[in-house]
C-alpha positions in Angstrom: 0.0 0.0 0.0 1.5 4.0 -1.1 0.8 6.5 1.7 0.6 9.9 0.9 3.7 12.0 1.7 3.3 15.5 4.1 3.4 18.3 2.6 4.4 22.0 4.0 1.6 23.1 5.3 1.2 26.9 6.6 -1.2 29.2 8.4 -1.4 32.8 8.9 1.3 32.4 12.2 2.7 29.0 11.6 5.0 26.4 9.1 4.4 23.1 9.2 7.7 21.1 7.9 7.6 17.9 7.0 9.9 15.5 9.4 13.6 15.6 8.8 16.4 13.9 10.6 18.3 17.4 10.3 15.6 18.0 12.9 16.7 16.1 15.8 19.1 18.4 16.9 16.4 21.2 17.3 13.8 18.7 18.6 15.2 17.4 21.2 15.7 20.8 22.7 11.9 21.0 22.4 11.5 17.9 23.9 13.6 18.4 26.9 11.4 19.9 29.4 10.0 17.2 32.2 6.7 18.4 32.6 6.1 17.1 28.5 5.6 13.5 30.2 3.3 14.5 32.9 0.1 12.5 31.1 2.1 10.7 28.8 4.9 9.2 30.5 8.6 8.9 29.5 11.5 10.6 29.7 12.7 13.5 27.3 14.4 11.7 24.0 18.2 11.9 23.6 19.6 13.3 20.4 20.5 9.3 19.5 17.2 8.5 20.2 15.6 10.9 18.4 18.3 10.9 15.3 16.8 6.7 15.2 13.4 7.5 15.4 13.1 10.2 12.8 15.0 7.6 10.4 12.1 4.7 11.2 9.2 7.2 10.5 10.6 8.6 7.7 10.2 5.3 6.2 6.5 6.6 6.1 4.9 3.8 6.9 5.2 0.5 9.2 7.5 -2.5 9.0 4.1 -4.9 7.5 3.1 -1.4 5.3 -0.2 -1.5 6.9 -0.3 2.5 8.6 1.5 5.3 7.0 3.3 7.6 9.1 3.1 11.6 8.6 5.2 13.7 10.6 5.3 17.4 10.8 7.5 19.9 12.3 6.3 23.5 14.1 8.0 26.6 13.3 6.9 30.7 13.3 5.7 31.6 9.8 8.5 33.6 10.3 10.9 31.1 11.0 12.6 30.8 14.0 12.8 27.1 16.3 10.5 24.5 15.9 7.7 25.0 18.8 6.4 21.1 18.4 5.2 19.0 16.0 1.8 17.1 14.3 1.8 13.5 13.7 -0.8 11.4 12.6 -0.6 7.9 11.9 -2.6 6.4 8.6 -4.7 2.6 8.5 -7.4 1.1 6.9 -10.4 -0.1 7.9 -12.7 -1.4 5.2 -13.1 1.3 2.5 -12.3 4.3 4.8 -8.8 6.0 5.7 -8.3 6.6 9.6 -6.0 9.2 11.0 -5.0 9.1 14.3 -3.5 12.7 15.3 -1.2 13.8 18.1 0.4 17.0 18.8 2.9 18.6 20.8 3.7 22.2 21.9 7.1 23.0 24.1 6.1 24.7 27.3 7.1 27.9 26.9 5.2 28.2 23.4 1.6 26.7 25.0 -1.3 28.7 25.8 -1.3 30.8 22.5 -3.3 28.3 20.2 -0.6 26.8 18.0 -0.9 23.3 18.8 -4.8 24.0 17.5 -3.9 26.0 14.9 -1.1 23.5 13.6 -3.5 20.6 14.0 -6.3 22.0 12.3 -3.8 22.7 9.2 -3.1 18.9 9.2 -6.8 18.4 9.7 -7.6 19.9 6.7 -4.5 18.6 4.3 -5.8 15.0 6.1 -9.7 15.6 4.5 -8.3 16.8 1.3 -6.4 13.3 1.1 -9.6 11.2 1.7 -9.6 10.7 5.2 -12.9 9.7 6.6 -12.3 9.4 10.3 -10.2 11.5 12.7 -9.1 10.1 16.2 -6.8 11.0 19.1 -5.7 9.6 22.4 -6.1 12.5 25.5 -5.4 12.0 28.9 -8.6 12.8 31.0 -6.8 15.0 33.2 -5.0 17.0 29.8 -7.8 19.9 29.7 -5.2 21.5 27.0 -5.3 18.7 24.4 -9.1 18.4 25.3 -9.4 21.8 24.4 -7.2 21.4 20.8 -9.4 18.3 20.1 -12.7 19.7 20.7 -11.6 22.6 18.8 -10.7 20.5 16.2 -14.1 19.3 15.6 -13.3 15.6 17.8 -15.8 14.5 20.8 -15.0 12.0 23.7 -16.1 8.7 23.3 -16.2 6.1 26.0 -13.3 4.5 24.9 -10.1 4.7 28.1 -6.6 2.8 26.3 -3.7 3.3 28.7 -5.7 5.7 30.6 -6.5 7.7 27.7 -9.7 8.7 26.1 -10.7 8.2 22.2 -11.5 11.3 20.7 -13.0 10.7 17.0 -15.0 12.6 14.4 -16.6 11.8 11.2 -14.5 14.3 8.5 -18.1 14.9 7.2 -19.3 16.4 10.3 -15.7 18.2 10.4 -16.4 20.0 7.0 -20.0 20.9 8.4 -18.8 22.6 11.7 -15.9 24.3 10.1 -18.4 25.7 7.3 -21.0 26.6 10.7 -18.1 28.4 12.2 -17.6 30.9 9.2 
């Protein structure tokens, strides 16, 4: 199976790069600070670390080829560091194309709205490639990533994995509340 590639994707504050190794080095500055694990667990990434896991997802897809990979870096329109990144993760099920989103904002970057804004920009290049269903993993006690996903059209379901709640949303109903909120 052929996954589609990221593109650049941009806003009117933000740049959305497609993953390179090149940006480990900047990443894992962005990835240092402790309180990044608090609902997620882990430890921040090393520059090894990092430097091997950007080369297994630029592979853009899985070892058996059955989810494609997408990977975005966050920068300023205006350039600048990254701030984060957008991820989402590509299967199949039947006929339709399931995205499964994550995002990340360094601390000292959050509270302004970029992990929303960023994720609704991936949103939207995700819909325009055919995807049908949009899904994320919060943590119940996260009420920032609640916020990005209910801004980004998902609702709770009652589904808990590894202490985290499925967020999903029909792209359909995503076209119609984005064309409500205009």
């Amino acid at each position: 199976m052929s996954w589609p590639r990221a593109d650049v994707l941009r806003t009117d504050r933000l740049s959305l790069e497609p993953l390179a190794v090149e940006h480990a080095g900047e990443m894992v500055v962005a990835l240092a600070p402790r309180n990044l694990y608090q609902f997620t667990g882990g430890e921040p990434p090393t520059l090894e670390e990092l430097d091997k896991r950007y080369r297994r997802q630029l592979r853009g897809q899985s070892e058996d080829g059955r989810a494609g990979w997408l990977n975005w870096i966050i920068r300023s329109a205006g350039g600048g560091p990254n701030v984060g990144f957008v991820q989402a993760t590509l299967t199949r099920e039947g006929a339709d194309l399931v995205a499964d989103i994550a995002w990340l904002v360094t601390p000292s970057k959050q509270g302004r709205g970029l992990a929303g804004e960023a994720a609704s920009a991936v949103v939207s290049w995700l819909t325009s490639m055919g995807v049908g269903r949009l899904q994320a993993y919060v943590h119940p006690d996260h009420t920032a990533s609640a916020r990005t996903a209910d801004r980004l059209g998902l609702v709770p379901t009652s589904t808990l994995i590894d202490g985290e709640i499925l967020w999903e949303a029909v792209t359909t109903s995503l076209a119609h509340q984005q064309e409500g909120a205009r």
